[in-house]
C-alpha positions in Angstrom: -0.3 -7.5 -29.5 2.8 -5.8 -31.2 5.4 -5.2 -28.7 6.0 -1.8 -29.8 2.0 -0.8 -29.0 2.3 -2.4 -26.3 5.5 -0.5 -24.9 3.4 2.7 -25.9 0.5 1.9 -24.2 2.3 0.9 -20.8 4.1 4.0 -20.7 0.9 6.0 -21.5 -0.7 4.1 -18.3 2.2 5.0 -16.1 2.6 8.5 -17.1 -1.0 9.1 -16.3 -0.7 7.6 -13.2 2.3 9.3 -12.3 0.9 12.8 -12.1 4.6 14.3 -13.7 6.4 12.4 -10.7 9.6 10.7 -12.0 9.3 7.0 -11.9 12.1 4.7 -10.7 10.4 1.2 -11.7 7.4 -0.6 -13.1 6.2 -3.9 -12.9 4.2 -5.3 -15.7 2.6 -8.7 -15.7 1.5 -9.9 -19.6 -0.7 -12.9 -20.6 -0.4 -13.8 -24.4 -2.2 -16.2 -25.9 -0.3 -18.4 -28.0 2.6 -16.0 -28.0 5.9 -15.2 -25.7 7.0 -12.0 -25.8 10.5 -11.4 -25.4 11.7 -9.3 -22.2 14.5 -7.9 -23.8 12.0 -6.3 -27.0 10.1 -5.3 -24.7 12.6 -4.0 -22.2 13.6 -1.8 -25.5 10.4 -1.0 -26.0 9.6 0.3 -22.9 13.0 2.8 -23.6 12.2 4.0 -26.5 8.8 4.9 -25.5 9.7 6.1 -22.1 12.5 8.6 -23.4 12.5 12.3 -22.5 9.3 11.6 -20.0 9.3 11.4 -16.3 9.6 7.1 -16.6 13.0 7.7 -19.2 15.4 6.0 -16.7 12.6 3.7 -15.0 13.4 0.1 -14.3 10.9 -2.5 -15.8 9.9 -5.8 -14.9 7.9 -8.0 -17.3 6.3 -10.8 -15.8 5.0 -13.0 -18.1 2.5 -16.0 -17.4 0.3 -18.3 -20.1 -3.5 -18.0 -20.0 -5.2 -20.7 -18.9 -7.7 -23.1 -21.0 -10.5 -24.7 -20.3 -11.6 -28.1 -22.0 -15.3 -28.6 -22.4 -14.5 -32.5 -22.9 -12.6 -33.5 -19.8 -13.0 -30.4 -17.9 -9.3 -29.3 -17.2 -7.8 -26.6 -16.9 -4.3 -25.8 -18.4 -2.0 -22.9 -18.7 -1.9 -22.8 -22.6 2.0 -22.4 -23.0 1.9 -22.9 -26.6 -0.3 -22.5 -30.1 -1.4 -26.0 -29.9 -3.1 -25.7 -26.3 -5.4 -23.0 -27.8 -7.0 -25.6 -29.9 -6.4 -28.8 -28.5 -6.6 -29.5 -24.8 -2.7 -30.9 -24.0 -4.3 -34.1 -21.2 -7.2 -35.0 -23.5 -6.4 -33.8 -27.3 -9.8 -32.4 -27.1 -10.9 -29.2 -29.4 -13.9 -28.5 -27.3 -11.3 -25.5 -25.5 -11.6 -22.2 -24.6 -9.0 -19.0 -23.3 -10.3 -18.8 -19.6 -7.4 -16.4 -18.1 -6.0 -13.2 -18.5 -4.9 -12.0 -22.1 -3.7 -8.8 -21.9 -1.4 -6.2 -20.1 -1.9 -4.9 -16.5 0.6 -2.3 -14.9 0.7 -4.0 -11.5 3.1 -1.6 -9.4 5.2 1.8 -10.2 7.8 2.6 -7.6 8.4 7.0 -7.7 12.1 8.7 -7.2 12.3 10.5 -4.3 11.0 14.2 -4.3 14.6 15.7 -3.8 12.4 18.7 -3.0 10.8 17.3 0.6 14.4 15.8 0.9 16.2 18.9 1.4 13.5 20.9 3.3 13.6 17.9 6.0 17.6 17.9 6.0 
């Protein structure tokens, strides 16, 4: 997935979730097949789509992990950390493989700024 989409997408899911609260940070964990993505386009990313909403000054965290591929042949499972372990398993050189983990995005955690509101009412 492009990494601009996919900034745009992960803002759309916090800003839903956040109900209009401002949001301090967000944790993202990302499984590309075949493909790294680079925190610090998407750490743009995020800012450019996250400007003049409620996530604009938000911390982000990408976690990023391979998916994992199974080999029909010798029946292990490796994390497929580059092109060449999506067709060919890396302990075997089998092609009988498939992607068995996660490929995708998942917002895992959004931390909210303090309502400055219930802050002064309890002072």
């Amino acid at each position: 997935m492009h990494e601009t989409g996919m900034c745009d997408e992960i803002v759309e899911a916090v800003l839903r979730r956040a109900g209009g609260r401002r949001v301090a940070a967000v944790r993202v964990r990302a499984a590309f097949a075949g493909h790294e993505a680079d925190p610090a386009v998407v750490e743009q990313g995020f800012r450019v789509a996250a400007a003049g909403t409620p996530a604009q000054d938000a911390r982000m965290e990408l976690v990023t992990e391979p998916p994992a591929v199974s080999c029909r042949d010798c029946g292990a499972r490796t994390p497929a950390t580059d092109a060449l372990a999506l067709v060919a398993c890396p302990p075997c050189g089998g092609v009988d493989v498939e992607v068995s983990g996660d490929t995708g995005v998942v917002v895992e955690s959004i931390t909210y700024e303090p309502d400055v509101l219930t802050s002064e009412v309890r002072s």
